[in-house]
C-alpha positions in Angstrom: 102.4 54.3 127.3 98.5 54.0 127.7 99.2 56.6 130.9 101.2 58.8 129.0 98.3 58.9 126.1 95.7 59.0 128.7 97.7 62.3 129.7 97.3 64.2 126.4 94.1 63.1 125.9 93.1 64.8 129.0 94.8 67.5 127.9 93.5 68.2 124.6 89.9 68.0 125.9 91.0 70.7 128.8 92.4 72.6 125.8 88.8 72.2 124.1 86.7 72.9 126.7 88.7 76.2 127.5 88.3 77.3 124.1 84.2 76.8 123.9 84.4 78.5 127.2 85.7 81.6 125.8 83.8 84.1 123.9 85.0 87.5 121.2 84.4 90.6 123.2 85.0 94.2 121.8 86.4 96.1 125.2 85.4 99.8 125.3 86.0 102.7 128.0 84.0 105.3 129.6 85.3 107.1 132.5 88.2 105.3 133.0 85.8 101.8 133.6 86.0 99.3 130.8 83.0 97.7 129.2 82.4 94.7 126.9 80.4 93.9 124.0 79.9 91.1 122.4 81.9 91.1 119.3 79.5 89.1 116.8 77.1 92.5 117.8 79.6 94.9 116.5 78.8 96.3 113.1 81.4 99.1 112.7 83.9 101.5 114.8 84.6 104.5 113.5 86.0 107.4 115.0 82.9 110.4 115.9 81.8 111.8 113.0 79.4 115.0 112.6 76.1 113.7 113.4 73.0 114.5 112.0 70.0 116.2 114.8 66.3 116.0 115.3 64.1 117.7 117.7 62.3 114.5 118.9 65.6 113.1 120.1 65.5 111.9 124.1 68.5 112.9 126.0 70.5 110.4 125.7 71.0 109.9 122.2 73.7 112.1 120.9 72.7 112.4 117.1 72.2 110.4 114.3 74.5 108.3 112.4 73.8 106.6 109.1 75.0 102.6 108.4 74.5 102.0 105.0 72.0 104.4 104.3 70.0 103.3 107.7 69.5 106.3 110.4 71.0 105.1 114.1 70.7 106.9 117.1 74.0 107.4 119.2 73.5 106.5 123.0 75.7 108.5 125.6 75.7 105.7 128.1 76.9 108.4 130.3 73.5 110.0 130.3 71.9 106.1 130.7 74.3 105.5 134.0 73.3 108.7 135.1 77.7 109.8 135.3 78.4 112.7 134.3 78.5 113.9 131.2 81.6 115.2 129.3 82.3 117.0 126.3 83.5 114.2 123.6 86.8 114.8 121.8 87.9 114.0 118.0 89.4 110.6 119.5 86.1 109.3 121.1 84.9 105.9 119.0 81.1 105.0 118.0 80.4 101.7 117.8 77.4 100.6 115.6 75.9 97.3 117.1 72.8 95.0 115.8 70.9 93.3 118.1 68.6 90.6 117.6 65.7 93.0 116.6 67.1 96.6 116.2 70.1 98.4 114.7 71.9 101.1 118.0 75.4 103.0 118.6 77.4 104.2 121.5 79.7 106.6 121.9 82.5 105.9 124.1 86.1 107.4 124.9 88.3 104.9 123.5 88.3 101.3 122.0 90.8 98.6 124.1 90.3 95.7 122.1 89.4 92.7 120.7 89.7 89.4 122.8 88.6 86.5 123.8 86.7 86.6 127.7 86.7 83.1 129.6 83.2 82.5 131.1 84.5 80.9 133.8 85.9 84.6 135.1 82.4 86.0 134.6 80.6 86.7 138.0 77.1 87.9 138.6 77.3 91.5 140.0 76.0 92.1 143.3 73.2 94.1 144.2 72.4 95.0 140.2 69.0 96.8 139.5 66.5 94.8 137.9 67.1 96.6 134.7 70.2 94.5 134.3 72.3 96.6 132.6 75.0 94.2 132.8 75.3 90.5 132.1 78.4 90.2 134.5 81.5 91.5 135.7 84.4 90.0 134.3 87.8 89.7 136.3 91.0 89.1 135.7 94.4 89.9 136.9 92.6 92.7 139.2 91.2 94.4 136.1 87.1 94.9 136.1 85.3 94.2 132.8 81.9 95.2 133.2 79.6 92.8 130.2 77.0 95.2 128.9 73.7 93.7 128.1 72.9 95.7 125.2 68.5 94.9 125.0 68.2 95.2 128.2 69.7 98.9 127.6 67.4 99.5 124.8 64.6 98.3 126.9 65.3 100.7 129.7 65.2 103.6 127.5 62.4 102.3 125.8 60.1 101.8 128.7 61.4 104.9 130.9 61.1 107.5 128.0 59.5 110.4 130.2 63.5 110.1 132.2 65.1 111.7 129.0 62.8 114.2 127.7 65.1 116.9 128.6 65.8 118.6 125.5 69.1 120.1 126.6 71.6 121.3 123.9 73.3 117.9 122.8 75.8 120.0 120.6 78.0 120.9 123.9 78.8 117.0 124.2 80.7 116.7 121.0 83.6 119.4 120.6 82.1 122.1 118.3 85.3 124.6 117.9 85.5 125.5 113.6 88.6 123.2 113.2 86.9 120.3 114.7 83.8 120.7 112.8 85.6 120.3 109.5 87.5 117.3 111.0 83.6 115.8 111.7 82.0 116.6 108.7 85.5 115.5 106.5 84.8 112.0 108.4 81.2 111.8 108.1 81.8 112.7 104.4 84.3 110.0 104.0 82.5 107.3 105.7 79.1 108.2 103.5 81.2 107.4 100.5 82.5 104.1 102.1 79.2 103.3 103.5 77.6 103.5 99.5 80.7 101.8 97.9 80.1 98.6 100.5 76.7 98.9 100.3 77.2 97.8 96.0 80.1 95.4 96.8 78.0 92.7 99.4 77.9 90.0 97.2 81.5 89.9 96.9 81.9 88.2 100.2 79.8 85.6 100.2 81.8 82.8 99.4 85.0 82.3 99.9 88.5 80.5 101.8 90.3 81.2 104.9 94.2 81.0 105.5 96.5 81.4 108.1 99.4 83.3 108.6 101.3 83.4 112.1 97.9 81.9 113.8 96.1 85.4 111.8 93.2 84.3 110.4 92.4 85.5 107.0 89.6 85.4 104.6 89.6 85.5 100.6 86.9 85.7 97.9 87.0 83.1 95.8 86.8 84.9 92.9 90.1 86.2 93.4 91.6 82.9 93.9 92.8 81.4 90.7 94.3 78.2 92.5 96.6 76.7 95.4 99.7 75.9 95.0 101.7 73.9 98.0 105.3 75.0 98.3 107.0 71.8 99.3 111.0 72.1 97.9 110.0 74.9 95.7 112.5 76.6 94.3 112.5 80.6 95.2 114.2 83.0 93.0 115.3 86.2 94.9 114.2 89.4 93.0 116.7 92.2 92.9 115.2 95.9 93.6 112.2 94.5 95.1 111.0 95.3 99.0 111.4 92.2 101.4 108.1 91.7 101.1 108.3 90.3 97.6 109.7 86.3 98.7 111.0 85.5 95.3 110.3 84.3 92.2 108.6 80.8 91.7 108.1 78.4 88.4 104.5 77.4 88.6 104.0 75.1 85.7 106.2 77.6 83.3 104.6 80.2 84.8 107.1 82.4 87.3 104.8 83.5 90.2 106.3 86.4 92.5 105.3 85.5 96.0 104.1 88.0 98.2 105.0 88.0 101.8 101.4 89.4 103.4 102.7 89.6 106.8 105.8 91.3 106.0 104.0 93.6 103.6 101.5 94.4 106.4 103.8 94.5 109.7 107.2 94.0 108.3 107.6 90.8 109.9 109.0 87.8 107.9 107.1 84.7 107.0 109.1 81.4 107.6 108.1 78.5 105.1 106.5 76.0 107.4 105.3 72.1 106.3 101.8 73.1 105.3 103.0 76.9 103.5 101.0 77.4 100.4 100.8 80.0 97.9 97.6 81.5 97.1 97.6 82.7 93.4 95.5 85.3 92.9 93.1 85.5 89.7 94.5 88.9 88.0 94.9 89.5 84.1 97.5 92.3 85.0 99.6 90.7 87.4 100.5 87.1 88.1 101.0 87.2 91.9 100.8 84.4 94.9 100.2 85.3 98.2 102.4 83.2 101.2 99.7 81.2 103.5 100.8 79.0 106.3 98.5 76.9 105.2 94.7 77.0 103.9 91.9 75.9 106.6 88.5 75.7 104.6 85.8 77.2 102.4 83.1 79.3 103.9 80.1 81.3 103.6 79.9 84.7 105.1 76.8 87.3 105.8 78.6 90.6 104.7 76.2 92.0 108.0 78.9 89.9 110.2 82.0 92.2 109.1 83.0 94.4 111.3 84.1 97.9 109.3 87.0 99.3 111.5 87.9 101.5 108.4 88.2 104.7 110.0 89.2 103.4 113.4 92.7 103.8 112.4 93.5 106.0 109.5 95.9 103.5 108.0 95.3 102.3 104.0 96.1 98.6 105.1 93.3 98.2 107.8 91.4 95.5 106.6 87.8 95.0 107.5 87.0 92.0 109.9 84.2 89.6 110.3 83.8 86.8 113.9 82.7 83.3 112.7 82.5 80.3 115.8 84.0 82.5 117.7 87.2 83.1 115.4 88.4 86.8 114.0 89.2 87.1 110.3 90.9 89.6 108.4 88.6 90.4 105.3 91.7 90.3 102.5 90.3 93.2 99.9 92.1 91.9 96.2 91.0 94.7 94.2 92.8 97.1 96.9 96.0 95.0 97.4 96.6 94.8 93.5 96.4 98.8 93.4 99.0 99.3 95.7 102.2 101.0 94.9 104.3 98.8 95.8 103.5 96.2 93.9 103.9 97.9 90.5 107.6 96.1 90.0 105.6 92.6 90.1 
C-alpha cells in the first residue's frame, strides 16, 4: 500500500512540475512560419482596421492604431526580417502587446491560437544574430514555433533607425480597393466606440469570482453575483417553450430561479450536474436568473490592462473578452450583456 501511494505521489508531482513548466502563448503566422507571443503581453486582437498615417513613420511600421485613446505604431515584421513584403488582406489580425516599458502592434496573416508551450520543447536556435529576435524555437510533433522576443525587436528598430528611413508608400501593404476601405474605416469606427465604452467600464473588473464549466475557466464581477447556491438533490422543474439552454426551474428559498445552461447557451453543449455544480444567481432587479457552474474556484483581483479584447477577432455577439492569471485563461463573463439578450426575455 505504501508503494502504491508512493506511485501517485510521484505522479502528482510529475503532473505539477509539467504544469509550471508550461507557459500561455498566443501563436501567430507570417509567411506560412508560426510565431509565439507570450500571452500575458497580448492586449487586444482585432482584425486590420483603417490606420491612421504620419510622415515621420520608419518603414516598418504600417500606421497607427489607437488602444484606448493611446497612439500605437503597427510593425510589419516582414519589413523587420527583411521577407518580403505583401499586400495585407481584410483577414490579416493586429495584435496590440505591452511590454514591460512600452505599448507596440504587429500585423500578421492570421491568429492560430491560444495554448499552453512546454519549456522543456524550447531549444536555443542555432547560429541566431546577436539581436536575438527570438527567445527559442519551439518543437513539437515536427511543427516549428518560433518564440519572438518582443524588446529585443523594439530595440533593433530603435537602435538601427537609419535601416528604415525609406519613406516608401505604406498604403500599397494594406488592400486599398473602395469596398475594402469602407470595411477598414467601419472597423476602426467600431472598435473607437468599444475602445471609449471599456475605457469608462475598468473598475468593473476589479474584483470578482471564477467558476468552472467543462475545465473553462470563467470570471464574474461580483457585483453581479447576488449569492451561491449548491445544487445538491435540487429539484429542477422543466420549463415548457424555453430553448435547452434554460435547465429548469428551481425553488431557492421560495424563490423559483430559472437556471441557465452557459455552456449550452454558448456552444450548444449540455452541462451534466456534477458533485460540486452550483448555481451562480445573478444580482438583477428585472430578472431572477442562476447561472450553472461546475463548481466555484475562488475570489480574485484583476488589472483590467491584463484582459485580452478579442472583440472583433470574431464577429460573433457572444465572444467574451479574456484575461491570463498564473498562467490560466479566463473568460471575462459580461452580465449587463448576457441579461440583454434575446433569448432570455421568457425568463
Amino acid at each position: 500500500m505504501m508503494y502504491e501511494n508512493s506511485l501517485i505521489l510521484n505522479s502528482e508531482n510529475s503532473i505539477q512540475e509539467k504544469k509550471e513548466n508550461s507557459e500561455n502563448f498566443t501563436l501567430i503566422e507570417i509567411s506560412s512560419r508560426k510565431y509565439a507571443i507570450k500571452t500575458q503581453y497580448v492586449l487586444e486582437i482585432v482584425k486590420v482596421v483603417e490606420l491612421d498615417y504620419s510622415h515621420q513613420m520608419p518603414s516598418y511600421v504600417l500606421g497607427i492604431i489607437k488602444y484606448e485613446q493611446i497612439p500605437i505604431g503597427v510593425i510589419d515584421l516582414r519589413e523587420v526580417f527583411k521577407k518580403e513584403r505583401i499586400t495585407y488582406d481584410l483577414s490579416a489580425k493586429i495584435i496590440v502587446i505591452k511590454t514591460k516599458d512600452t505599448y507596440c502592434a504587429i500585423i500578421c496573416d492570421k491568429v492560430c491560437d491560444i495554448t499552453k508551450l512546454n519549456k522543456d520543447n524550447v531549444k536555443e536556435i542555432p547560429y541566431q544574430q546577436d539581436i536575438g529576435f527570438f527567445d527559442g524555437l519551439y518543437t513539437e510533433n515536427g511543427e516549428n514555433i518560433y518564440i519572438l522576443n518582443i524588446d529585443n525587436i523594439l530595440n533593433y528598430t530603435k537602435n538601427y533607425a537609419q535601416k528604415f528611413e525609406n519613406q516608401d508608400n505604406r498604403l500599397k501593404y494594406i488592400v486599398d480597393d473602395e469596398k475594402s476601405r469602407e470595411v477598414l474605416k467601419t472597423r476602426k469606427d467600431v472598435l473607437d466606440k468599444v475602445n471609449t465604452e471599456v475605457h469608462t467600464q475598468k473598475a468593473l473588473y476589479d474584483s470578482g469570482v471564477s467558476f468552472a464549466i467543462d475545465n473553462v475557466k470563467y470570471y464574474i464581477n461580483m457585483a453581479s453575483v447576488k449569492e451561491f447556491y449548491k445544487v445538491n438533490n435540487s429539484k429542477f422543474i422543466k420549463v415548457p417553450n424555453t430553448g435547452d439552454y434554460i435547465f429548469g426551474l428551481v425553488n431557492i428559498k421560495g424563490d423559483y430561479i430559472a437556471v441557465l445552461d452557459l455552456r449550452r447557451f454558448l456552444n450548444n453543449t449540455k452541462t451534466t450536474l456534477k458533485e460540486k455544480s452550483t448555481i451562480i444567481i445573478l444580482n438583477s432587479n428585472e430578472y431572477k436568473l442562476g447561472i450553472l457552474a461546475d463548481e466555484v474556484c475562488e475570489s480574485m483581483d484583476i488589472d483590467f490592462d491584463e484582459i485580452i479584447q478579442n472583440r472583433l477577432q470574431k464577429q460573433d455577439e457572444n465572444k467574451m473578452m479574456e484575461f491570463v492569471k498564473d498562467n490560466e485563461i479566463y473568460q471575462v463573463l459580461d452580465v449587463e450583456k448576457l441579461l440583454q439578450d434575446d433569448r432570455l426575455t421568457i425568463a
